[in-house]
C-alpha positions as CSV (number, residue, x, y, z in Angstrom):
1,X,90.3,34.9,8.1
2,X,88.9,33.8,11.6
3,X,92.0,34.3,14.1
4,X,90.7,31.8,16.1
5,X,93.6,29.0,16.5
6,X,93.2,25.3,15.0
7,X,94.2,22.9,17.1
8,X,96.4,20.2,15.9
9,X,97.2,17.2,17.8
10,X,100.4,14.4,17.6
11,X,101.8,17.5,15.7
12,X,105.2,16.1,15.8
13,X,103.8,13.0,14.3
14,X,104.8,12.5,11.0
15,X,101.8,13.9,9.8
16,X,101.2,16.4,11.7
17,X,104.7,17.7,11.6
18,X,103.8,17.9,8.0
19,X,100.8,19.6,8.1
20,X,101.8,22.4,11.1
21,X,103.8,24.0,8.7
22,X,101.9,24.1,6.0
23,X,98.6,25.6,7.7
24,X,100.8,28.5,9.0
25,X,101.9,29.2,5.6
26,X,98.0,29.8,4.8
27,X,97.9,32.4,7.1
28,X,96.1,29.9,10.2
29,X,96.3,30.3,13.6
30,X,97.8,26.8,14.7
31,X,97.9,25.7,18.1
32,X,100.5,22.5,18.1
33,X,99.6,19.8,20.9
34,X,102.4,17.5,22.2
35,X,102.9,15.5,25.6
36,X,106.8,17.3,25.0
37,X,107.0,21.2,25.1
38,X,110.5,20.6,24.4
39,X,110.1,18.7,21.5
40,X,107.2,20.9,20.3
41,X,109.8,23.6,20.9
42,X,112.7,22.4,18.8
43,X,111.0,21.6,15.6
44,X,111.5,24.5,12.5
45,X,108.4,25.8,12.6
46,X,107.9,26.6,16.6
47,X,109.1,30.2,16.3
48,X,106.4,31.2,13.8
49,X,104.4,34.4,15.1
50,X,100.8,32.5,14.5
51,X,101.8,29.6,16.4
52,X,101.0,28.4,19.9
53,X,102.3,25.5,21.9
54,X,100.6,23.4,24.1
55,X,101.5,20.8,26.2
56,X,98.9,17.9,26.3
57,X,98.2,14.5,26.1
58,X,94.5,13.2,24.8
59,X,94.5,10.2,27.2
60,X,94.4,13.1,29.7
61,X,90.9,14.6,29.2
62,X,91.4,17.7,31.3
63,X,94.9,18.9,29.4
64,X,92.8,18.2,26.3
65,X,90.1,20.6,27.2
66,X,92.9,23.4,27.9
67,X,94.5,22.7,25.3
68,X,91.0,23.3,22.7
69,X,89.9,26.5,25.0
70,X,89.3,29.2,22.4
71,X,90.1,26.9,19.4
72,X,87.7,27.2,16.3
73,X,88.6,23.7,15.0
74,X,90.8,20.4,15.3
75,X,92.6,17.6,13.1
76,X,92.9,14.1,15.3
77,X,96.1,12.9,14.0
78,X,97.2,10.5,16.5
79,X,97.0,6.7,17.3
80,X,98.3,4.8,19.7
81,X,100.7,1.8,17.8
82,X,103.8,1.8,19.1
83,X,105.9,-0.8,21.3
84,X,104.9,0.8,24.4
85,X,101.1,0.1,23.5
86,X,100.0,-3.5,24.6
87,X,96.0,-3.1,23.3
88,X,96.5,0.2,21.0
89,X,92.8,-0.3,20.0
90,X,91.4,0.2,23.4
91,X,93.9,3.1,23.7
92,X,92.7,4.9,20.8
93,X,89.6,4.0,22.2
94,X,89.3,6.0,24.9
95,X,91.6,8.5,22.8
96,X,89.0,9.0,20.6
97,X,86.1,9.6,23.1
98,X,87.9,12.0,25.3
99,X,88.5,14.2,22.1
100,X,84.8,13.9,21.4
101,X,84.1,14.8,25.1
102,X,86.5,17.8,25.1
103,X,85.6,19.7,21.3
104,X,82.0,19.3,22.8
105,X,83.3,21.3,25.9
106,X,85.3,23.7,23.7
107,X,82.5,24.2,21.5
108,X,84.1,23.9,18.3
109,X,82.6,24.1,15.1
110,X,84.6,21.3,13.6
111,X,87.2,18.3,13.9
112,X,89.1,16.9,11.1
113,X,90.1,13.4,11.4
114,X,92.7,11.3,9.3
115,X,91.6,7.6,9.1
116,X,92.5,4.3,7.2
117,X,90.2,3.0,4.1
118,X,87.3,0.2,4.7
119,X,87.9,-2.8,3.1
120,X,84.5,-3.5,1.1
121,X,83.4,-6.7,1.6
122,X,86.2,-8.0,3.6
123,X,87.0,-8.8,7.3
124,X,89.2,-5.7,8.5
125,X,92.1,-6.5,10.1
126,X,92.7,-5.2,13.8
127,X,94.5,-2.4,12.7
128,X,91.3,-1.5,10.5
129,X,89.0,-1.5,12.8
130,X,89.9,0.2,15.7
131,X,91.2,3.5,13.0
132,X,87.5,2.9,11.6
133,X,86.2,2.4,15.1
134,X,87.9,6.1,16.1
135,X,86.2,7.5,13.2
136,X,82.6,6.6,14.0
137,X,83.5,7.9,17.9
138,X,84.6,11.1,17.0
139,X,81.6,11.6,14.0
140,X,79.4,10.0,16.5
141,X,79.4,13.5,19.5
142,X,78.0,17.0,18.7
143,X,80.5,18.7,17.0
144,X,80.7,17.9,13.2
145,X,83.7,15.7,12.3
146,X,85.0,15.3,8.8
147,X,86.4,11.7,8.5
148,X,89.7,11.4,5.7
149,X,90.3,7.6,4.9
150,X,93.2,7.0,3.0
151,X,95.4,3.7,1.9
152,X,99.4,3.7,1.9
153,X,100.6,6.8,2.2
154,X,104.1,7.3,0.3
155,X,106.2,9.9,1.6
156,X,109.9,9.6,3.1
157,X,109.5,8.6,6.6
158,X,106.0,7.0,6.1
159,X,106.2,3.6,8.1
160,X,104.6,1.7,5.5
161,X,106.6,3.4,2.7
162,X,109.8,3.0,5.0
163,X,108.6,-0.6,5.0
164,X,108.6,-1.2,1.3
165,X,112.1,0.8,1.0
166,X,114.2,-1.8,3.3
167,X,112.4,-4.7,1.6
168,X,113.2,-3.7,-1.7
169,X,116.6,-2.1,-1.4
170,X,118.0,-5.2,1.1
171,X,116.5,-8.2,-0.5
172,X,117.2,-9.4,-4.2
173,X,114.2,-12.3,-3.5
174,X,111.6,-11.6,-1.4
175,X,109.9,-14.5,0.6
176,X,106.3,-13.0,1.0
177,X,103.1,-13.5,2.3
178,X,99.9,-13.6,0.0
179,X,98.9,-10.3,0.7
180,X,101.7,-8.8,-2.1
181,X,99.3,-9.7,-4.5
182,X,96.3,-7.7,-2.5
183,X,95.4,-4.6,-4.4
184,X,96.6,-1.1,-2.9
185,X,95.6,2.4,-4.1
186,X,98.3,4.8,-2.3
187,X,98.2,8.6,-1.8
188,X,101.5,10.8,-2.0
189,X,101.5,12.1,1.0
190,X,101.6,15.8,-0.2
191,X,98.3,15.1,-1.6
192,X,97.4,14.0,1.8
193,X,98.2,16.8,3.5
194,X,96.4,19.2,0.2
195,X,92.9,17.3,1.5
196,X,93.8,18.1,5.1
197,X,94.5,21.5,4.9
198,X,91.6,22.0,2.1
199,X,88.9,20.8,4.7
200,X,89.3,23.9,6.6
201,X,89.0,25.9,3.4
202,X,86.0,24.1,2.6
203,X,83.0,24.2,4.7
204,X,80.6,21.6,3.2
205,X,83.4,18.8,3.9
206,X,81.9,19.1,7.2
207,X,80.7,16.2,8.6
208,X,81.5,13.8,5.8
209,X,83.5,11.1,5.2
210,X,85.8,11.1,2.0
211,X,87.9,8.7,0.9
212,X,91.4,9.7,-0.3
213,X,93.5,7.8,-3.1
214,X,95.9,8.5,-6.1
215,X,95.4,7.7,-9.3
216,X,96.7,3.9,-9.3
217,X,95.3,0.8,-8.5
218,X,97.5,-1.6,-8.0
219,X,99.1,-4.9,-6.0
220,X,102.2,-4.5,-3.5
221,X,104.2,-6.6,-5.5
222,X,103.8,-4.1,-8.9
223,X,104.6,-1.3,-6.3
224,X,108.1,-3.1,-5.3
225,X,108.6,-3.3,-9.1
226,X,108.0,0.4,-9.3
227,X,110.3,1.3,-6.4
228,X,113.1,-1.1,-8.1
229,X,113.0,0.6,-11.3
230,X,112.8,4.3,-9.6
231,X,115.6,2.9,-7.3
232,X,117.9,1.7,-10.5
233,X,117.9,-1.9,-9.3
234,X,117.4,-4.6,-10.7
235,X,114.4,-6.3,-10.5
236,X,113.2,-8.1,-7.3
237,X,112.4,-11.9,-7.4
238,X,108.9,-11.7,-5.5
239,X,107.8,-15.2,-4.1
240,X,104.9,-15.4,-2.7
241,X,103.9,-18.2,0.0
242,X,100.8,-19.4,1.6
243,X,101.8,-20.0,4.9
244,X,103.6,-17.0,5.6
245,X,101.4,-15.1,8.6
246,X,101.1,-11.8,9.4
247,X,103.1,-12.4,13.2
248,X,105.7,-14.0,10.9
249,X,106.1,-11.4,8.9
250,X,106.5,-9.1,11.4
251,X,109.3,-10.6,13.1
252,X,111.3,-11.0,9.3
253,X,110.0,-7.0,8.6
254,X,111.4,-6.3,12.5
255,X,114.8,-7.7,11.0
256,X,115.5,-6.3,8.1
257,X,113.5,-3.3,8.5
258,X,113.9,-0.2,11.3
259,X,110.3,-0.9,11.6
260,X,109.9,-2.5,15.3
261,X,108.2,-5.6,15.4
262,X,104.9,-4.2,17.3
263,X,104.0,-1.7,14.6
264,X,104.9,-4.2,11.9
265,X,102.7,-6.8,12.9
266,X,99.1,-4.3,12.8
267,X,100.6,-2.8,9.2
268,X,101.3,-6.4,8.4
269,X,97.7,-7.6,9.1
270,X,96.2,-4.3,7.4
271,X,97.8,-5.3,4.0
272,X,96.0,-8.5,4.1
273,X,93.2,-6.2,3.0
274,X,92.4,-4.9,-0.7
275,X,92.2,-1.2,0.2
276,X,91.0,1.3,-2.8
277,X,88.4,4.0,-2.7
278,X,84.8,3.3,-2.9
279,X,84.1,6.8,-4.1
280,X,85.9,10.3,-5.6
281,X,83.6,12.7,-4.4
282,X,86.5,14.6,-2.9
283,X,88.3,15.2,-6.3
284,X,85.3,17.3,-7.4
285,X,85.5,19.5,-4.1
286,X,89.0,19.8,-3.5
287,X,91.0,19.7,-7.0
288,X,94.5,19.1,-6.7
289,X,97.0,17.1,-9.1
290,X,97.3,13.5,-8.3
291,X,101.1,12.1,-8.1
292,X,100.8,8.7,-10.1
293,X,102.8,5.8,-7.1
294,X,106.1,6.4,-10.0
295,X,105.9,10.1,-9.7
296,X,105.4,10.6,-5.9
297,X,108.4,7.3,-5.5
298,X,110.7,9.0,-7.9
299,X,110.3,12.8,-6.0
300,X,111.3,10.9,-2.8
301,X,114.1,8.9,-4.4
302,X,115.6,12.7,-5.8
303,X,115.1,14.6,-2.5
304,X,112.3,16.5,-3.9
305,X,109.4,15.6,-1.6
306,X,108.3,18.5,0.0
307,X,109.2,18.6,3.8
308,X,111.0,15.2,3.4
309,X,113.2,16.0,5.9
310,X,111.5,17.7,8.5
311,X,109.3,14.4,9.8
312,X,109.5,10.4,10.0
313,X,107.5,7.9,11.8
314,X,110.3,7.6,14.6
315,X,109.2,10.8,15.7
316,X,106.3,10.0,17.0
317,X,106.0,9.1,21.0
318,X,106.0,10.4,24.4
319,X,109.5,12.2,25.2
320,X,110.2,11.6,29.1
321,X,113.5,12.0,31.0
322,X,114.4,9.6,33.4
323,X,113.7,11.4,36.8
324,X,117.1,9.8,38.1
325,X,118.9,12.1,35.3
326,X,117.0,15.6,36.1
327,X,118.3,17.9,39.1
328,X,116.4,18.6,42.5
329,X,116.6,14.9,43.2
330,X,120.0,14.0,45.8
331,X,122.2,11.3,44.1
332,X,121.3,9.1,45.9
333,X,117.6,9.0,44.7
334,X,116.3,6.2,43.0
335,X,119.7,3.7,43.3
336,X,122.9,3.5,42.4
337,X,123.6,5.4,39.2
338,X,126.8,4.2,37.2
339,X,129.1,6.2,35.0
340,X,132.0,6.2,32.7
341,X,133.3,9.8,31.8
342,X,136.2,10.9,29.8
343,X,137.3,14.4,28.9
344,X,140.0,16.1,26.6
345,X,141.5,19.8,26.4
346,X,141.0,20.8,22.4
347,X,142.8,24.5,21.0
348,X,139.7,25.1,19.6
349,X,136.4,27.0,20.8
350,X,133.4,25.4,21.2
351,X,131.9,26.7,18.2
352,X,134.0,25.1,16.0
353,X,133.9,21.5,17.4
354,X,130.2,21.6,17.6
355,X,129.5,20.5,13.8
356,X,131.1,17.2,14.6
357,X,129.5,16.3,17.6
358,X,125.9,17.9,15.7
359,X,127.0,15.0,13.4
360,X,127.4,12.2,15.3
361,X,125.2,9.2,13.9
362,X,125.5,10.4,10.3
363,X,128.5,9.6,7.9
364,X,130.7,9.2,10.0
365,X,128.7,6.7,12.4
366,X,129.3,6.8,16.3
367,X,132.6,7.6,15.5
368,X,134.7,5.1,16.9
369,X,134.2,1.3,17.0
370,X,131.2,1.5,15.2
371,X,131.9,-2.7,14.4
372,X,130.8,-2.9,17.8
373,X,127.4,-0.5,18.0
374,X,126.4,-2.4,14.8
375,X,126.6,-5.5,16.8
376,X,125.0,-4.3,19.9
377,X,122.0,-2.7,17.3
378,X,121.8,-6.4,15.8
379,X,121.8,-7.9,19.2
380,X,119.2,-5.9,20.4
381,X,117.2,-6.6,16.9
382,X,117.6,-10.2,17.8
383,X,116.1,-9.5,21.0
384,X,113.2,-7.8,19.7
385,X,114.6,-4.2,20.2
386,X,114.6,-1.5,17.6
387,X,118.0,-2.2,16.5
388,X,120.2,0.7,15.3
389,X,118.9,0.8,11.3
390,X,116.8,3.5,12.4
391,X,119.6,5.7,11.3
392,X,119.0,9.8,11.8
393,X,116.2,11.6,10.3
394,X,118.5,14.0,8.5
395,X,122.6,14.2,8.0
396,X,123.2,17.7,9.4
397,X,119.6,18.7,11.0
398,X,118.9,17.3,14.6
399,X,116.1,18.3,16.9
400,X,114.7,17.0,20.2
401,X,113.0,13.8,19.6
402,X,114.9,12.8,16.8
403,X,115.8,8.8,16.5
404,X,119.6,8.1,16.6
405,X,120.0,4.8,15.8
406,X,118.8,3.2,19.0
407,X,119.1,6.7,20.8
408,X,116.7,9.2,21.2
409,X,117.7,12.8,21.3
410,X,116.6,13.3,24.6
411,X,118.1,17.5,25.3
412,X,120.2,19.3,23.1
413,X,121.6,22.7,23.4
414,X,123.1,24.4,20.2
415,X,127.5,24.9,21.3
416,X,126.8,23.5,24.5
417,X,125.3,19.2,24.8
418,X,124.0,16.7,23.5
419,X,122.2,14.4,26.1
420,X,121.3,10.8,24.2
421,X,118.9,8.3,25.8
422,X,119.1,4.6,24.8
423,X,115.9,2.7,24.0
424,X,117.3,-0.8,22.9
425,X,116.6,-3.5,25.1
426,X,119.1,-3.4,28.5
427,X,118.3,-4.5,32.2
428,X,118.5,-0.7,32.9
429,X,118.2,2.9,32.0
430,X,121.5,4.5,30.1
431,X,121.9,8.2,29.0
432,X,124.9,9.4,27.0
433,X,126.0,13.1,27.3
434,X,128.5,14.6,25.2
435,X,129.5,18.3,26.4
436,X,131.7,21.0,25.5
437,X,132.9,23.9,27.8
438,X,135.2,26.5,27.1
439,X,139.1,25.8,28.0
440,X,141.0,28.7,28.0
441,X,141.8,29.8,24.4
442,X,140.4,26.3,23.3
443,X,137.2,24.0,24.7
444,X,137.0,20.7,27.0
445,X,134.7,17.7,25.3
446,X,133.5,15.3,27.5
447,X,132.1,12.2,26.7
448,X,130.1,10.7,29.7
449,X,127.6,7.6,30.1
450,X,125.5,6.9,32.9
451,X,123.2,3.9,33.8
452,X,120.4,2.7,36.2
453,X,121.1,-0.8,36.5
454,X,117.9,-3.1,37.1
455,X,118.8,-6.1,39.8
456,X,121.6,-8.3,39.4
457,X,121.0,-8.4,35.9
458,X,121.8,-4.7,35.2
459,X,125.1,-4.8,37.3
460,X,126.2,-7.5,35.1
461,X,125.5,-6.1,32.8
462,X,127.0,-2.7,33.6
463,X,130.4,-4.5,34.7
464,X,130.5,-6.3,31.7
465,X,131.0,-3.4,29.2
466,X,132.7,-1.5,31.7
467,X,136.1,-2.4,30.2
468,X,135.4,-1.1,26.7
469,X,134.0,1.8,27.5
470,X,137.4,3.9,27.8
471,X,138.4,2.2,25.0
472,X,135.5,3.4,22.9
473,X,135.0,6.7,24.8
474,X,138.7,7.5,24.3
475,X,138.9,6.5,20.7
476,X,135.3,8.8,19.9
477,X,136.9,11.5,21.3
478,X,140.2,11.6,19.5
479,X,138.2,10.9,16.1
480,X,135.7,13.7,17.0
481,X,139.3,16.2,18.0
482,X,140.6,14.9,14.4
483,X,137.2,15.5,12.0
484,X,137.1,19.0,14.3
485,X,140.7,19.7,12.9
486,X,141.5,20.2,16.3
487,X,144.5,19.7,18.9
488,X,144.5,17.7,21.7
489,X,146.2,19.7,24.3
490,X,145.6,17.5,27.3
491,X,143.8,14.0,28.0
492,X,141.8,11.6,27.2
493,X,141.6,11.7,30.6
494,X,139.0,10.0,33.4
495,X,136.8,12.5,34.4
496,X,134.6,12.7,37.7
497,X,131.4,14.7,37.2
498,X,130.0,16.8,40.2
499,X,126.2,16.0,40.9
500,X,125.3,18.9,39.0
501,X,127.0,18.2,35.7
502,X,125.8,14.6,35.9
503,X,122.3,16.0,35.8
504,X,120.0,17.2,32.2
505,X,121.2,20.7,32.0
506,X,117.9,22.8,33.7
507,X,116.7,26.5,32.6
């Protein structure tokens, strides 16, 4: 096998966090691409002898070309919809062309890109074209680029399957737009990832395009019907009206969905759009066994998707620590920065405290209060933030990156910390840190939140909560000391951080 590494960008995509894994299994040389070393560095499969990390972004053409130096091939998994994005199509635009420009550079023999089906016959909606629009860029330069188009995928964590799952599990009657009755043809997303992986394995896939289905043809709303009977639910009233448009949708998916508003709306407009494969020439090349839309829904429903838990469409996005919360810079850099901390003395060791505060987010929610997180997630639904529905990506497992309700795993170091930053909608910047040190024959766990307040506004709005948070803070640590089984030997107490243990913990 050619020991020559495949690169393999927005690799902790969903994905591409898939298909890392999966390559190295087959004995590839991967090189994983990511604008986060850290998070590139915390997911399962980083430690693997054939893998390489590199830290990248393909908006930055010259990190690009280091990052394909030596490489024999690359899969393009990335796009650019996500809140952050104002005009993702002219993002994945330029995207697109300086990945052409840099596999020319690196002389490789191949790219492999993942794409969405063409409508025949229909006007594509935005989202559409600009993933059809990538497709022609990248098959359009010198190095031969095989173009995967594929309809809904269903996996756990999908967006669009993610999408379906809220609807259907939170709504008895569903108010929808024409487009349930547009016909899908989905793809289980392990199938996916057997055509991606199988392109390298095959090299007269080169340079074609192939579209990617399962088995079924159907329309959304027979899919919902599906998922309720998988589910064990009884079955959903579907209604669907005329004048219901794709912005409108949005905003209800945006409510009663994790799904933010912003990717909603393109995946919203997309489903206007019959999508089902024009041809099957694939099947012939690449055999595999098809999950029928009941068989791949019912594996995810039981648990047994493979990989279901190692990525979701939260993961994907740039991973940047505020510069106000690093060391090197003097407190005083960058304004006044406002914190709460509280501490208490436990008789037990680290060790045996950190499960609980690993957990945090999961069963047992935030802890303490958690009627008033739920109210700040809906708040900030209602204000067009992502809410706190997001949940965790797994119940025990959490790695840099990884969505916390309307946190983001921002550092964490296994015993030690767990540094939180917030990304619902606030007139500031807020981090929460949760610490443990060792405290004599026992442990200290500090709780601590710190904020950048943004004008008059922020300080309001800083002030404002200021009372509660000892309250909260207090009580979260007391519940975390009891689900620990451990002592309080001293405190809650305030707690007045040095600069240095106000800062992300540094190598």
């Amino acid at each position: 096998m050619d020991q020559r590494p495949v690169l393999v960008t927005g690799s902790t995509g969903y994905v591409g966090g898939r298909l890392t894994p999966l390559l190295l299994e087959k004995g590839f040389q991967v090189r994983a691409l990511g604008r986060s070393k850290a998070k590139l560095a915390a997911r399962p499969w980083a430690g693997h002898p054939n893998l390489e990390l590199a830290q990248g972004d393909v908006l930055d053409l010259a990190s690009l070309k280091r990052a394909l130096e030596g490489c024999r091939a690359a899969y393009y998994l990335v796009h650019s919809m996500n809140p952050a994005t104002k005009d993702f199509a002219k993002t994945d635009r330029q995207a697109a062309l300086n990945m052409r420009a840099a596999c020319e550079a690196a002389g490789l023999e191949r790219v492999i890109y993942l794409g969405g089906i063409i409508p025949q016959g229909q006007a594509m909606s935005h989202h559409l074209r600009s993933r059809a629009e990538v497709g022609r860029i990248l098959q359009g330069g010198g190095v031969p680029a095989t173009w995967l188009r594929a309809a809904m995928i269903l996996g756990s964590g999908s967006a669009s399957f993610e999408i379906m799952r809220y609807l259907v599990e939170r709504l008895p009657v569903m108010i929808t737009p024409r487009w349930v009755r547009s016909l899908v043809q989905p793809i289980a997303v392990s199938n996916v990832l057997g055509y991606l992986a199988g392109c390298l394995e095959h090299p007269r896939s080169a340079g074609r395009t192939y579209d990617i289905c399962g088995p079924d043809v159907l329309t959304y709303e027979e899919l919902f019907r599906i998922y309720a009977q998988e589910a064990g639910l009884r079955q959903r009233l579907v209604i669907p009206l005329p004048l219901l448009s794709p912005k409108l949708s949005s905003y209800w998916i945006h409510l009663v969905t994790p799904v933010h508003a912003s990717l909603a709306r393109p995946l919203a407009e997309g489903l206007s759009n019959s999508v089902t494969c024009s041809e099957n020439r694939i099947r012939e090349l690449m055999p595999q066994e098809l999950l029928t839309c009941r068989q791949a829904i019912g594996d995810i429903l039981a648990g047994r998707e493979e990989r279901a838990a190692q990525t979701c469409w939260m993961d994907a996005g740039a991973l940047e620590p505020p510069a106000w919360a690093q060391g090197g810079d003097a407190p005083y850099a960058g304004g006044d920065v406002l914190q709460d901390a509280f501490r208490v003395r436990l008789d037990k060791p680290p060790a045996q405290v950190w499960p609980v505060v690993k957990s945090l987010g999961a069963g047992g929610g935030m802890y303490h209060g958690q009627a008033l997180w739920d109210l700040r997630g809906w708040l900030d639904k209602l204000a067009g933030g992502v809410g706190s529905a997001r949940g965790r990506r797994h119940p025990s497992e959490l790695l840099v990156g990884d969505a916390l309700g309307f946190w983001r795993v921002l550092e964490i170091r296994e015993g030690v910390s767990l540094v939180l930053l917030a990304e619902m909608k606030a007139p500031g910047e807020a981090l929460l840190f949760i610490r443990l040190s060792p405290g004599g024959a026992g442990s200290w766990l500090t709780i601590m939140g710190r904020f950048l307040p943004k004008g008059l506004a922020g300080l309001a709005y800083w002030h404002g909560l200021h009372p509660w948070h000892a309250w909260l803070y207090k009580g979260m640590l007391k519940s975390m000391a009891r689900r620990a089984g451990a002592r309080i030997l001293a405190g809650p107490e305030p707690f007045q951080p040095n600069w240095e243990e106000a800062c992300l913990l540094q190598d």
